[in-house]
C-alpha positions, 0 to 999 in steps of 0.5 A: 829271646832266641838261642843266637841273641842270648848274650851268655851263649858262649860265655864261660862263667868262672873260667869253668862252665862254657854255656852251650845253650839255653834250655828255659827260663823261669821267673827268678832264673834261666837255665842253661846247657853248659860244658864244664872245662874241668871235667868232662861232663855235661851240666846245667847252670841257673842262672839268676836274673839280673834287677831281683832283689836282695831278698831274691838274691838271698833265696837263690843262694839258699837253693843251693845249699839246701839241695846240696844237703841232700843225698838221694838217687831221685834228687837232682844232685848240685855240683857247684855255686858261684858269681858272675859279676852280681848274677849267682849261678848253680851248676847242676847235674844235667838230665837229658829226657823230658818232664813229668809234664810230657807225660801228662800231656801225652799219656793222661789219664794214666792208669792207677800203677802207671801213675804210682810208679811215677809218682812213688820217685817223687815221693822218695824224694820228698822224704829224704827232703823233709827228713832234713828239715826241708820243704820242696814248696814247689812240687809240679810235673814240671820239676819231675825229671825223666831221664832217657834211661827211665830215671826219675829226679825230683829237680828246683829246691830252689824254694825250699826252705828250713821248716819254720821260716816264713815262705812268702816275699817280705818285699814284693808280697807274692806267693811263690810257687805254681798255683795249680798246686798250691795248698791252702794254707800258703794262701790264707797264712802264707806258711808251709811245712811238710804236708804243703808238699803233700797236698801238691803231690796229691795234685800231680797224683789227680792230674795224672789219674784223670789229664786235668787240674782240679781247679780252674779260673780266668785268674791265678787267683782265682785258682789260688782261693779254689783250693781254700774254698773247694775240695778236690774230688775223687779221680773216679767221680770227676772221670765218672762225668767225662768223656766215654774214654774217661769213664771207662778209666774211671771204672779202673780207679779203686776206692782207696786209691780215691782215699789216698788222693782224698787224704792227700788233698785235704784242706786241712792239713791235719788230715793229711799223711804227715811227712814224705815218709808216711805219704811213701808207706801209704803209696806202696801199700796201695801200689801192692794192693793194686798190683795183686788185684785186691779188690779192697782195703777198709784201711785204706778206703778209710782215708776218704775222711773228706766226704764228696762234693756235695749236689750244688757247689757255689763258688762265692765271688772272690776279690781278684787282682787288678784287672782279674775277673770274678767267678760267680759261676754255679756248679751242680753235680751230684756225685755217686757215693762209694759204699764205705765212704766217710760223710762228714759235713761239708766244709764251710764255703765262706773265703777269707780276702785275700790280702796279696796278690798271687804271681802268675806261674813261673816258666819251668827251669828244669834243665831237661826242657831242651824242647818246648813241648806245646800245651794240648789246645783243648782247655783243662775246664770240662765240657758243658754240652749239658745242663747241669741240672739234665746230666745223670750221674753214672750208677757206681756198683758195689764192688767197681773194682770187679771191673778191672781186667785182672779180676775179669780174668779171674772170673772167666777163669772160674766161670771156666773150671765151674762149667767144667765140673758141672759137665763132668757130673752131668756125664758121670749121673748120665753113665750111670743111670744108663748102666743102671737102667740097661742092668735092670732091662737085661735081668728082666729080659732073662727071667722072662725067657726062662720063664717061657722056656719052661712053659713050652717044655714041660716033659722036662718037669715029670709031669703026665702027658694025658691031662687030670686035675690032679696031674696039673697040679702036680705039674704046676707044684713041679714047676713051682719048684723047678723054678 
């Protein structure tokens, strides 16, 4: 469907809200470019399909007034609701720029400040979300809004909802949200509360670290029952066995970082940080730590309770949809382990059947996407140019985040003043041992010469020109006390 053939091009909804043009299309709505009539501004209007059920219909009326309940610089703020016919629509603020997406696929991997600045709004968002009860359910980079101007929205609570109520579709049965980012528990209980938005942004916090989702599979519900079944590894271990561009990113990524992510990806959610607000305290505090070069932080590395991927990771078949393929595919990895890391036995690896089908992922519906940008070619599954059982993991020092040019730079800089030092000593102990020496020559030399004045001068002593014995030894005690 194109611009030109889309028949609410040029409509005007209520008399208001004149479509300019149309910006994407998701599973349960279509997001338009509007001009509102009343008051001169851009905005964007989802727009809901037509033939959704009543349930559907329902839970898009329930966006928005859960978005329009809250108030936060980083979240996409709702300006109005309303009919047209049977279709309801939301007017938005519209926010022209690009999507987290953009980024990822231009930039990834990022580096460790450049992903928490991005993430830190995200976060925030989150916070103020959950602080009223609400739960986003569907946090992607496609629902991260970047504004022209740097500014970052968290846009779509169109699935959230107040915490306790059941989050799967009575009447189709179909997980909601995208699969890539779905945490546990939306799969084996169909529930989710604070820690589900957790877990996904831990998600978006790995793929912007590394330029890859952590699990892949010919299916979605393949992906889906890999996050029941698999932990996710820490950003530097799964960088440690790229590419030589990776690896050197990976070198990068301190050990609480790896824990922060650890922590927010745990399969169990009792592990993870409780709310937005405790994930946001735990960013900042790693985002100081990066940025004033501390080379460690026990505290922090201490949220890697999840211990790493273990040497041989088998993927046990699991029951697709209807047409779906199964995975048996047998990976052998033997990771490094950071010193200081937790090692706790490894989760069991037996899945639960799944019992609903998993929705393929929606288009995104952020009204930012006003160009689709292509999908990188190159798939997110990782290289197999070797055997598993051939490849050599990489040794990982002591202290990795020594090789961070902050602290490069710190130690060329002491190296520097050490050697400086050192030179000065060695002059001075050279000067002075120099002085000592010519010192001593210079007395030696005057003893000497008056010694020898003396002995070719003896009339000066008294003593007798014509030789004796005695006269001698006069002579020679005379001298004796001359000198």
């Amino acid at each position: 469907m194109t611009m030109s053939t889309d028949p609410l091009v040029g409509h005007i909804l209520e008399g208001r809200y004149e479509i300019v043009s149309k910006i994407a299309r998701g599973g349960m709505a279509t997001v338009y470019r509007a001009q509102d009539l009343c008051l001169p501004r851009i905005v964007a209007v989802k727009v809901m399909h037509e033939g959704l059920d009543a349930e559907l219909a329902e839970r898009f009326d329930s966006e928005a007034k859960a978005a329009a309940r809250l108030i936060n610089p980083h979240v996409v703020s709702v300006f109005d609701q309303g009919m047209d016919g049977d279709r309801p629509f939301i007017v938005m603020e519209y926010v022209p720029g690009c999507t987290l997406r953009h980024i990822i696929t231009q930039e990834a991997p990022l580096t460790p400040v450049r992903a928490l600045d991005l993430l830190e709004p995200v976060v925030s968002a989150l916070a103020s979300a959950h602080e009223d009860g609400l739960v986003h359910r569907d946090v992607k980079p496609e629902n991260v809004l970047i504004s022209d101007r740097g500014h970052i929205k968290v846009a779509d609570f169109g699935l959230a909802r107040a915490v306790g109520n059941h989050t799967m579709s009575a009447t189709s049965g179909q997980l909601i949200g995208t699969v890539s980012y779905i945490p546990p528990e939306r799969v084996t209980r169909g529930s989710s509360d604070e820690r589900s938005d957790i877990y996904s942004a831990g998600i978006v916090l790995f793929e912007m670290l590394t330029g890859h989702k952590p699990h892949t599979g010919d299916s979605p519900i393949q992906v889906a029952w890999a996050h029941v079944n698999k932990d996710v590894p820490a950003p530097s271990h799964y960088l440690a066995h790229g590419t030589r561009a990776e690896r050197d990113i990976a070198w990068l990524i301190p050990g609480y970082l790896d824990g922060l992510v650890r922590a927010c990806t745990s399969r169990d959610p009792a592990k993870r940080p409780e709310n937005g607000r405790a994930l946001l305290d735990l960013l900042r505090r790693v985002r100081h730590a990066l940025t004033t070069g501390q080379m460690d932080d026990p505290a922090l590395r201490a949220l890697q309770t999840t211990a790493p991927q273990p040497d041989v990771v088998i993927t046990n078949p699991v029951t697709s949809a209807p047409g779906g393929s199964t995975d048996r595919s047998t990976r052998r990895r033997s990771e490094p382990v950071r010193p200081g890391t937790a090692s706790i036995p490894p989760w069991s690896r037996t899945p639960v059947s799944p019992h609903t089908p998993v929705s393929s992922p929606d288009a995104p519906l952020s009204p930012m996407d006003r160009q689709r940008i292509p999908a990188r070619p190159t798939s997110h599954s990782r290289p197999r140019s070797q055997s598993a059982t051939s490849r050599t993991p990489r040794a990982i020092s002591r202290s990795r985040l020594a090789q961070d040019a902050v602290h490069r730079r710190r130690r060329g800089v002491i190296a520097a003043l050490f050697i400086v030092v050192v030179a000065v000593l060695c002059a001075y102990l050279v000067f002075h041992f120099t002085s000592s020496r010519y010192s001593a020559s210079e007395l030696h030399s005057t003893n000497v010469v008056t010694t020898r004045a003396v002995q070719m001068h003896p009339g000066d002593t008294g003593l007798a020109e014509r030789p004796s014995v005695h006269g001698e030894s006069s002579g020679m005690h005379t001298v004796s006390q001359h000198i």
